[in-house]
C-alpha positions, 0 to 999 in steps of 0.5 A: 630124408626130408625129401623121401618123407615129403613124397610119401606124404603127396603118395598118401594124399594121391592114395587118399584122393582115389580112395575118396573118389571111388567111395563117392563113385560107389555111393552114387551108383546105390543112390542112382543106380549102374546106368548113371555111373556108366553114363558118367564114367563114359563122359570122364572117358571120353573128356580125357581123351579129348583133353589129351588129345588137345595137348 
């Protein structure tokens, strides 16, 4: 049962570290405005795929 609850807890925090991310995404984007975010969002694509392609 520990061990259920325990993984629950690490989805939450998972869950709440997305949430908190896409609110710091939205707050950006009134703030600076779309491009920005898409210039950003492209340089996070772009830095995933070479750091998954390096492995």
């Amino acid at each position: 049962m520990s061990l259920t609850f325990s993984l629950f807890l690490e989805i939450t925090e998972l869950d709440l570290k997305i949430v908190f991310f896409i609110f710091v995404n939205l707050s950006v984007v009134i703030s600076f405005g779309s491009p920005l975010f898409f210039l950003t969002l492209g340089k996070l694509a772009s830095f995933g795929m070479y750091s998954s392609r390096k492995k």
